[in-house]
N, C-alpha and C positions, 0 to 999 in steps of 0.2 A: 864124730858124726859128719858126714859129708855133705855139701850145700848141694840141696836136692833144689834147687830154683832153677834151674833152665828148663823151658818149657812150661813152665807153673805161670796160674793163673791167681790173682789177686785185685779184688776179694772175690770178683765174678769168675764163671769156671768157664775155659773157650778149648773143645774137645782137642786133645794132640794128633788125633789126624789133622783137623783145619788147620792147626799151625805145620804139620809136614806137608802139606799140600801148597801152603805159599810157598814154602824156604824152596820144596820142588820146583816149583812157577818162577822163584824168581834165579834158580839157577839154571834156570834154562832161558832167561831173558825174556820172559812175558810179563813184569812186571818189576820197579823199582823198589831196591830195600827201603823198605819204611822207615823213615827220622824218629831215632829214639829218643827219650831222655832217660839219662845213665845219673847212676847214683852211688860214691864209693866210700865207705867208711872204715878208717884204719884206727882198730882198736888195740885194747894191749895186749889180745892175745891172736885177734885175728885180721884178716886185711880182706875186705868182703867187698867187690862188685856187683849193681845191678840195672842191668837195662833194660827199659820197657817201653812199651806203645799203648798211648792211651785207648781205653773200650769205653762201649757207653755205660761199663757197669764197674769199672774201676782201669785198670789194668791188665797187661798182656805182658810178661815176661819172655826176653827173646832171647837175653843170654844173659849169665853169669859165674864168676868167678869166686871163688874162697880160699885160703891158705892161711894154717896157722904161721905165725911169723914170731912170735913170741916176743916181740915189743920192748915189753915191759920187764923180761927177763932181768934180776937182779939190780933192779932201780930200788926198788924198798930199801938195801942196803947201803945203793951209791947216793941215791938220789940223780943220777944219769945215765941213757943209754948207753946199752955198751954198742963196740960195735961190730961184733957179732949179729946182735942184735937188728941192729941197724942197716947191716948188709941182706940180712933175711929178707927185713921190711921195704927194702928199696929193691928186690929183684922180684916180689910179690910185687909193687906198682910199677913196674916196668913190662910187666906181663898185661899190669891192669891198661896201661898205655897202648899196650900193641893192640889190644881187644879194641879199643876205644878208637883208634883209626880207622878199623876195618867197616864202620859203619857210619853213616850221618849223624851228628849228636846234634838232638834239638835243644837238649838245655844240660845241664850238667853242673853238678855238685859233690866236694870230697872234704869229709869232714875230718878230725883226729881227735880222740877223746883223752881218758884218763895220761896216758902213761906221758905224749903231748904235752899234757898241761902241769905234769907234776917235775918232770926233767929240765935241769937247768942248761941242758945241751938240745932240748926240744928246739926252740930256733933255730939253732947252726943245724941241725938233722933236716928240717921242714925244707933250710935252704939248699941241702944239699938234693933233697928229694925232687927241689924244681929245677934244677942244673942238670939233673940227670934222665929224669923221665918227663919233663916241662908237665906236670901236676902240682896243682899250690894246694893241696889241704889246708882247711880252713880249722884251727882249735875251736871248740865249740866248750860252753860252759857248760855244767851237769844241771843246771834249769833246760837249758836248751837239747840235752840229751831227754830228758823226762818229757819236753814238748813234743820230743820228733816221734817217740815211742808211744806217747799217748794219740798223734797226729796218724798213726798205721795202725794201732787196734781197737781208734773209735769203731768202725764196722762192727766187732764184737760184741758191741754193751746192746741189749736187750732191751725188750719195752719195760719189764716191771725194775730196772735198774735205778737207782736212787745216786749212788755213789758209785766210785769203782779205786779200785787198790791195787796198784799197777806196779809189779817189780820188775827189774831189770838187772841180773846177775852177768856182770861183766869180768873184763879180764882183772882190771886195776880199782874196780869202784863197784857197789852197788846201789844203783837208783831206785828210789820210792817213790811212786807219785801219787798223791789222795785229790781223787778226778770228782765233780760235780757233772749230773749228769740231767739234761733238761728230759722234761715232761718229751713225751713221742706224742705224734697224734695230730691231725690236720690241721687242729687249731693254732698249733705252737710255731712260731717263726720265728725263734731268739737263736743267738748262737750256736757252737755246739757245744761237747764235754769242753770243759772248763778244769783248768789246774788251778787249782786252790791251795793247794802246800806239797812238797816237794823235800826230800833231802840223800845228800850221796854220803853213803856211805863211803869209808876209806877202805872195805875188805871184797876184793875180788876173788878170782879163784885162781889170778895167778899171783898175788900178795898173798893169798893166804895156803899154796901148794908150797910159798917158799918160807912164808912163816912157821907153819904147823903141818904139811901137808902129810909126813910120814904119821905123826899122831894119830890124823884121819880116820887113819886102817885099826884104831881101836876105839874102845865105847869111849874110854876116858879121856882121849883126846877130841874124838868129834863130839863128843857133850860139851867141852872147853870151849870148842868155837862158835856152838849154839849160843853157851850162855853168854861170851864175848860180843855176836852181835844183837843179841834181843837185849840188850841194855842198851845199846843206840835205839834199836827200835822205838822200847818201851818209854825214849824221851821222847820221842815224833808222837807215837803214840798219847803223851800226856797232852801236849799242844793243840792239836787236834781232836780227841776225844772220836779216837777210831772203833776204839773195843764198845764202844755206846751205839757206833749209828751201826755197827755190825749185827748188835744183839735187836737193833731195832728193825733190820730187815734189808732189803733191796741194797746189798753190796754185793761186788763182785769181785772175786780176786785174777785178778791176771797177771801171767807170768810170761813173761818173753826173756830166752836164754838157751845156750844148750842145756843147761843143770834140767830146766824146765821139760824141752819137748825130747831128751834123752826119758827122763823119767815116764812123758807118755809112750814113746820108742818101747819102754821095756814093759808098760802095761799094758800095753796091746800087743805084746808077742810078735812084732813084728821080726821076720826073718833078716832084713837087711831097715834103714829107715827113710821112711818116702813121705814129705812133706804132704799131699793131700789127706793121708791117711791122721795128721797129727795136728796141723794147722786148725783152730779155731773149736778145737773136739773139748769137751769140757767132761771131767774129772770126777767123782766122789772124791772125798778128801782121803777117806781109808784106802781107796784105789792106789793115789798117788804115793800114801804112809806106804802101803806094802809094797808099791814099786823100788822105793828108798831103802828100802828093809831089806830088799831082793839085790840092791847093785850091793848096799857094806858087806851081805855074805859072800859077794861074789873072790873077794881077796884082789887082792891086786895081779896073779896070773888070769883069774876071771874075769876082771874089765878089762885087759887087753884083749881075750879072744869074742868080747862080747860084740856081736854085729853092729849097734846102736853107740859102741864105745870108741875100742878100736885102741891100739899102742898110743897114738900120740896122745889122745883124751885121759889116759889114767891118771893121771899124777892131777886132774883139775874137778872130776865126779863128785867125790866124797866131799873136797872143800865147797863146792856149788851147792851140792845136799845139805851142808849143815848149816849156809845162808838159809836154803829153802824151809829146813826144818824149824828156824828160829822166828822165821814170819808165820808158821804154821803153828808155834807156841804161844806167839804172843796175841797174833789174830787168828780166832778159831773158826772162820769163813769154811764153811758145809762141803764146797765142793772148788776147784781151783779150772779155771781155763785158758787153754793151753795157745801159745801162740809163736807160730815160726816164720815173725815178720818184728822189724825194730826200724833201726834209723834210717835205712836206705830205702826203702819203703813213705815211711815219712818224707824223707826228702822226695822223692819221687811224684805223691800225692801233691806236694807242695806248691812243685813246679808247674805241675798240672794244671789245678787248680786256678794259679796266678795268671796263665797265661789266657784261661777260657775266663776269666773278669767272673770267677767266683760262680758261673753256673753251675758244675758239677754240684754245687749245695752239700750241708750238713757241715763236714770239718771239725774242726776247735778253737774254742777261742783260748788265744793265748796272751800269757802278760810277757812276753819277751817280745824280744825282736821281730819284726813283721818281714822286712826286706832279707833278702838273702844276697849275699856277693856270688856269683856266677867266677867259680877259676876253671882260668883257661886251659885248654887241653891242646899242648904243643910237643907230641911225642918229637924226639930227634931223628930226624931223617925225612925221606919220602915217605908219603903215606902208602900202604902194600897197598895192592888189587882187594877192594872186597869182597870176602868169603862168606856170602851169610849159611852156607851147610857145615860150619864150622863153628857150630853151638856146645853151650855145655861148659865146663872147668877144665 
């Protein structure tokens, strides 16, 4: 699935004429490109850029970048980058560098998650990554992944929401997050959603494409890795007492991932996939089940030519599905909604926020970390001429 964020608006919507009409204005020199803040996070199976300019209703996305890079590729086995691997992921930020000159950065942050934190060569890697592209990704812990996630889909939770159930299907891990959600309403002035419990899974969908992923493409194998992760689940689930406050009402399920807005992609028939279309649209749950039911028939020649799929997605669909499927056996939440925003986002909102002294309002309160390290952004060389009609991946 292609990163449809350039030109995307979040959470407020600002028409794409207005945005071609500046980039026109300022390429012709009637006005200065706007100081953005950029936000980049290298996961294990993707290396994602995002730059934006704050609005008074959230956000303006003015460029970004995506490439799978596969990170994580045969760490489960070695427990280290290979480097293959690692050549991938340093010409993915090398790319993210050049982007990142071409324009004023007001603030800026680069995270690194699972594959990072699980590799005993992830240091000697990080250092090679700032020798080479002067980027310091920062490892971030899977509390602090669940924070940034839950920090980019507060906008989603609704007034009659109680609680919220927040999954995150990643390349090397999968995050949970069980969100507290205050009263809405004039009166209320207390923080915002609140993480209350949290836990990472060890099964991604690039650990679990190289675990089991051929299995996948049958019932006996993807029923295997259902029941493999709803046994993690169903301990989170015992500590918390999730299947209680579900049956008792005002939850919400939310999903951010490709497994996730691949699965809306294919239940809205969409011809190619276009992030307004898919971003924050909410689900029946049989909607979603026959979505899921729709990609296992497709075979593995079928997810390749699927629009919403595509060659390099096939070998990670079905393993992301039977995460999906296992949270949707153990919590039986009515309807699931859908979201194609995560950590960069978060981070984004963050910076925002911190610099306007917290007027933006609402947020999350978080028990982690408050301060953020700012790494610096020293591509090698002279910085080029900037190009702002040079939007997009």
């Amino acid at each position: 699935m292609p990163d449809d964020a350039a030109h995307a608006t979040f959470p407020s919507v600002r028409p794409a004429a207005e945005t071609e009409r500046e980039a026109r204005a300022t390429r012709q020199g009637h006005q200065a490109i706007t100081p953005a803040y950029a936000a980049l996070d290298l996961g294990t199976n993707n290396c994602r850029l995002l730059m934006a300019a704050p609005t008074s209703g959230g956000l303006r996305v003015v460029d970004s970048f995506s490439r799978i890079v596969r990170l994580g590729e045969g760490l489960a086995a070695t427990n280290r980058l290979s480097e293959a691997a690692m050549d991938r992921a340093v010409g993915a930020l090398a790319a993210c560098a050049e982007k990142l000159s071409r324009r004023p950065v007001r603030g800026f942050q680069a995270v690194a998650t699972e594959a990072c934190r699980r590799a005993t060569n992830g240091p000697a890697f990080l250092a090679r990554v700032e020798a080479e592209t002067g980027l310091r990704p920062r490892v971030i812990s899977a509390r602090e992944e669940a924070e940034l996630a839950m920090e980019s889909c507060a906008p989603l939770l609704g007034d009659g929401d109680r609680r919220a159930l927040l999954f995150d299907i990643g390349g090397g891990s999968t995050e949970i997050a069980w969100i507290r959600v205050p009263p809405r309403g004039a009166a209320h002035r207390g923080p915002g959603a609140e993480l209350i419990g949290y836990v990472s899974l060890p099964f991604g969908v690039v650990t679990l494409a190289e675990r089991a992923g051929a299995s996948c493409f049958t019932e006996q194998g993807f029923g295997e890795v259902v029941e493999l992760v709803g046994e993690h689940l169903r301990r989170f689930d015992r500590v918390h007492c999730i299947g209680q406050e579900i049956r008792a009402g005002g939850v919400r399920l939310i999903g951010t991932s490709g497994t996730v807005t691949t699965l809306a992609g294919v239940a809205l028939a969409l011809p190619r996939y276009r992030r307004p279309l898919v971003d924050g649209r909410t689900l029946e749950g049989c909607v979603a089940d026959q979505a899921m039911g729709d990609l296992f028939a497709l075979g593995r020649d079928g997810l390749a030519a699927h629009p919403c799929v595509g060659p390099e997605r096939v070998e990670f669909v079905l393993p992301g599905c039977a995460v999906y499927a296992a949270i949707r056996q153990v919590w039986q939440v009515p309807s699931l909604t859908v979201a194609d925003r995560g950590l960069r986002e978060g981070m984004l909102l963050r910076m925002m926020r911190t610099e306007s002294g917290g007027r933006n309002g609402g947020g999350v309160a978080r028990g982690g970390p408050r301060g953020e390290a700012r790494p610096q952004v020293r591509p090698p060389g002279p910085a080029p001429t900037p190009r702002p009609d040079r939007f997009g991946p």
